[in-house]
C-alpha positions in Angstrom: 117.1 303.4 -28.9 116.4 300.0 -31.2 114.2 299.8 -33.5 111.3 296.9 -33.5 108.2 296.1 -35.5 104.6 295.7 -34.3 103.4 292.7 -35.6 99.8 293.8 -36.1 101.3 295.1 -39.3 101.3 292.1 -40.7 99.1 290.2 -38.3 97.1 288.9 -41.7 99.9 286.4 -42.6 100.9 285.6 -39.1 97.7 283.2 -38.9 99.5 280.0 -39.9 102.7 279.1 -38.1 104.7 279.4 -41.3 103.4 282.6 -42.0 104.4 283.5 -38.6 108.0 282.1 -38.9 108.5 284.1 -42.3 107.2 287.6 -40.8 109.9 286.9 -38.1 112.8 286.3 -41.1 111.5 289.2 -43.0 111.6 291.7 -39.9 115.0 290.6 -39.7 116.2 290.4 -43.1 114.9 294.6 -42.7 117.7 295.7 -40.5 114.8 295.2 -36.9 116.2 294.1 -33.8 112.8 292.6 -32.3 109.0 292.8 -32.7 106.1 292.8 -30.8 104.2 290.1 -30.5 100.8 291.2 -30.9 97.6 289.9 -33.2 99.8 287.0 -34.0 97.0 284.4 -35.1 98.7 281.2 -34.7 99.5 281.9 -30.6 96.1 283.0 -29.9 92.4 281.1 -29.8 91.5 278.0 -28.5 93.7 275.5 -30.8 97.2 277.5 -31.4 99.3 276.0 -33.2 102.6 278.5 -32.6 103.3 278.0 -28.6 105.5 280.5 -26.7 108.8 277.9 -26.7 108.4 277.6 -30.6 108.4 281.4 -31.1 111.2 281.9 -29.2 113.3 279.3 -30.9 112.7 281.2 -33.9 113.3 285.0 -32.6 116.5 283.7 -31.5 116.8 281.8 -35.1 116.6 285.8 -36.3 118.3 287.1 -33.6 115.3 289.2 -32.7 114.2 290.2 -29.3 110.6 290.0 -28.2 110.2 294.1 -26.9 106.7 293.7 -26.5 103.0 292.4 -26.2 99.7 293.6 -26.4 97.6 291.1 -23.3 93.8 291.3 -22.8 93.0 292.4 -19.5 90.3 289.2 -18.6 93.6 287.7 -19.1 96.0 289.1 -16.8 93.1 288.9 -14.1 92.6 285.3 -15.1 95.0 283.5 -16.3 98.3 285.8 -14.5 100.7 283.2 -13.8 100.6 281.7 -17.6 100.7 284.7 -19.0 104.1 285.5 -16.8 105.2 282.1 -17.5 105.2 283.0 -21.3 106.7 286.3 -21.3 109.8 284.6 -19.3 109.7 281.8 -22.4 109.9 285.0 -25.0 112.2 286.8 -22.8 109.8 289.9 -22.9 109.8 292.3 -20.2 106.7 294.7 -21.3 103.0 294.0 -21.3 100.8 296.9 -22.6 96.9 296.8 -22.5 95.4 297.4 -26.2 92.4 300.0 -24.7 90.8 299.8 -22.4 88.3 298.3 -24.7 84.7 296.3 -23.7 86.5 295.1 -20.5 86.1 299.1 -18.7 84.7 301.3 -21.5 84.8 304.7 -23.1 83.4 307.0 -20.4 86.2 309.2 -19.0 84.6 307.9 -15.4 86.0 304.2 -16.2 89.9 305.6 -16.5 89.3 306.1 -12.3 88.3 302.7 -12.4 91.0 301.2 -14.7 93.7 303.0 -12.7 92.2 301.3 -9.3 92.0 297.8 -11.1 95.2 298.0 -12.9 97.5 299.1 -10.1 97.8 295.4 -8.0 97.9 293.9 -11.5 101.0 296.0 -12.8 103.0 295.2 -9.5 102.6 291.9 -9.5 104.0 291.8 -12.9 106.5 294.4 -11.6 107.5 291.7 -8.7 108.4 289.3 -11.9 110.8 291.7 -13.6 107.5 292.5 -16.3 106.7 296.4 -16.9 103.6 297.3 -18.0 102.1 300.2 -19.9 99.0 301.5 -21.6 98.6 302.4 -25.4 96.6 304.8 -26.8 94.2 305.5 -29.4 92.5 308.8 -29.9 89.3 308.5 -28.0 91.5 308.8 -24.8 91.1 312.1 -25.5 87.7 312.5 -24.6 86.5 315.2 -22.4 86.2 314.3 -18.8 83.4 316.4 -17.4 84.1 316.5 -13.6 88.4 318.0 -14.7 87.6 319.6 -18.2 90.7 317.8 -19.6 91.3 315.1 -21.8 90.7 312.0 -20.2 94.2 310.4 -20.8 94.9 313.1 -18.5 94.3 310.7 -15.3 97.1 308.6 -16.7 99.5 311.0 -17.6 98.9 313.4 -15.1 99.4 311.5 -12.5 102.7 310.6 -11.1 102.3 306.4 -11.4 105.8 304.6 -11.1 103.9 301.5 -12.1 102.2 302.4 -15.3 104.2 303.0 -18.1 102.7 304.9 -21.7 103.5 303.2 -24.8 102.3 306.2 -26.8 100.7 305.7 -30.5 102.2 308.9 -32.0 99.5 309.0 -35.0 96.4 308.5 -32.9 97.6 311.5 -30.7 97.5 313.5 -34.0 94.9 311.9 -34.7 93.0 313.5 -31.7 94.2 317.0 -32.5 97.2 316.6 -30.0 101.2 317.1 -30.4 103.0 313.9 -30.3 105.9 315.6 -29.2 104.6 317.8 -26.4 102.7 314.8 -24.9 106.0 312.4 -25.0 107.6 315.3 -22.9 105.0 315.1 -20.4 105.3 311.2 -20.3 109.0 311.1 -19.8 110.5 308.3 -17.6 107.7 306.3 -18.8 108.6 306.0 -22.1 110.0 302.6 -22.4 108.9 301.7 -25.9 106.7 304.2 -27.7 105.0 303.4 -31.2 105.7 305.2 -34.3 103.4 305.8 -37.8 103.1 308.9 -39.5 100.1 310.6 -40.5 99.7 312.0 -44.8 97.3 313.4 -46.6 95.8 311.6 -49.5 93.6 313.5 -52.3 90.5 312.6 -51.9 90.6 310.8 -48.8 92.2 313.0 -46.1 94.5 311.9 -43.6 95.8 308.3 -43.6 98.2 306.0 -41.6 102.0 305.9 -43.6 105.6 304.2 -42.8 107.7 306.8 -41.0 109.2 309.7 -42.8 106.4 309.6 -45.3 104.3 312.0 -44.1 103.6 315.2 -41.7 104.7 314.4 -38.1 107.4 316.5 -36.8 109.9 313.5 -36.6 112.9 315.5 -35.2 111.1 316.8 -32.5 109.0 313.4 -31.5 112.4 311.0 -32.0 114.1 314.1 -29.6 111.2 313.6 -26.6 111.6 310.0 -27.4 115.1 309.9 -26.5 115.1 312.5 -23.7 112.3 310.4 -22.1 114.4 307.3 -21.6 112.6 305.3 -24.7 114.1 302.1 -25.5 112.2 300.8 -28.0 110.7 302.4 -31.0 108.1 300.6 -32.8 107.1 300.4 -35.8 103.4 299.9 -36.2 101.0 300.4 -39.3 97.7 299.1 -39.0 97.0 299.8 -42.4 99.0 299.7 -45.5 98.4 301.4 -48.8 100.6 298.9 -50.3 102.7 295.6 -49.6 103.5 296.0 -45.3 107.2 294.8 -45.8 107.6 297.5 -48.0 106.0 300.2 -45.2 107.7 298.4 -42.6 111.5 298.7 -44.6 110.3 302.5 -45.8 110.0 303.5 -41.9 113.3 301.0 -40.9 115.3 303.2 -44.0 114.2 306.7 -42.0 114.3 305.9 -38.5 117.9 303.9 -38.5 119.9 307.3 -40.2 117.8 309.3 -38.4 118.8 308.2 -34.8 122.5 307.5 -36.3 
């Protein structure tokens, strides 16, 4: 398993293109082997001024591979072959949908529909060497009336050789849920999996925190991890209780002794 870091973690200083060039250095000046490019602000809207050939010139500059992106669905409905052509230019092989977000909804009902949409989608991508996965938040694990079970249920339960899970492990503690039980029930479609830990602040309750800093049972979650076929781990913090770098190094420190 490498190690990677999610790039929302730092997606405020990736709106410029040298912002974006010196999160790339940093991540590798850390110990990361590659990121995922994701919320970076200088690829995305209508004028970006970071294109897909300039980023990878510099995540080979830092000898970083690019493990992963987060795509908006109206765009791999609307704009498929540019969004292939890119992820051949980055040499990235995974595209994971976000949520599911404004473009299906909340309502456990919609996961039937995402899972009909999605399905020619993902093997068309599969057809150009691209997996693709979904990540999680917590309000996956709403109740779906007509089963009684969490509604994530529809896409874990079912045996789908074209959708992979890129499991959150906070936000499935976050829902009540053991990281480590619901990896195991994932496993084979485990191909990069995203890691934050989960403390307890006076005051304020739980909160996001680098890896190793806080409650989640990390021998058990990096065990289903590996036993599940994960290749990636990734590093993701959406928010940081002080400078990201430091959260980001604080979770590389723990993870690379403890997969040693």
């Amino acid at each position: 398993m490498q190690l990677a870091a999610q790039l929302y973690t730092v997606r405020q200083l990736t709106t410029t293109a040298e912002g974006f060039e010196e999160c790339l250095r940093r991540c590798s000046e850390i110990g990361y082997a590659g990121v995922q490019v994701s919320a970076v602000g200088s690829m995305t809207g209508p004028e970006p001024t970071v294109t897909a050939v300039q980023a990878r010139e510099w995540l080979d500059r830092y000898n970083l591979s690019c493990c992963a992106t987060h795509v908006a669905w109206n765009r791999l409905t609307t704009e498929f072959d540019k969004v292939v052509t890119e992820h051949k230019i980055l040499g990235c092989t995974y595209i994971a949908l976000g949520s599911l977000g404004s473009d299906f909804g909340p309502a456990p009902e919609n996961y039937r529909r995402f899972l009909e949409e999605a399905e020619p989608v993902a093997r068309a991508l599969k057809e150009q060497g691209i997996r693709f996965g979904y990540h999680n938040h917590s309000h996956e694990f709403i109740r779906d009336p007509a089963s009684g079970r969490p509604a994530i249920d529809l896409l874990v339960g079912n045996a789908l050789d074209w959708l992979d899970l890129e499991v959150d492990t906070y936000w499935v503690a976050h829902a009540g849920a053991s990281p480590a039980t619901f990896l195991r029930r994932a496993t084979g479609r485990l191909w990069a999996v995203h890691l934050k830990d989960m403390e307890v602040v006076a005051g304020e309750g739980p909160v996001m925190a680098p890896v190793g800093e806080g409650n989640l049972d990390w021998p058990e979650i990096l065990d289903a991890c590996q036993t599940g076929g994960t290749e990636w781990l990734i590093v993701e913090q959406d928010t940081c209780r002080r400078d990201p770098f430091d959260c980001l190094a604080s979770s590389y420190r723990f993870l690379s002794a403890s997969i040693a």
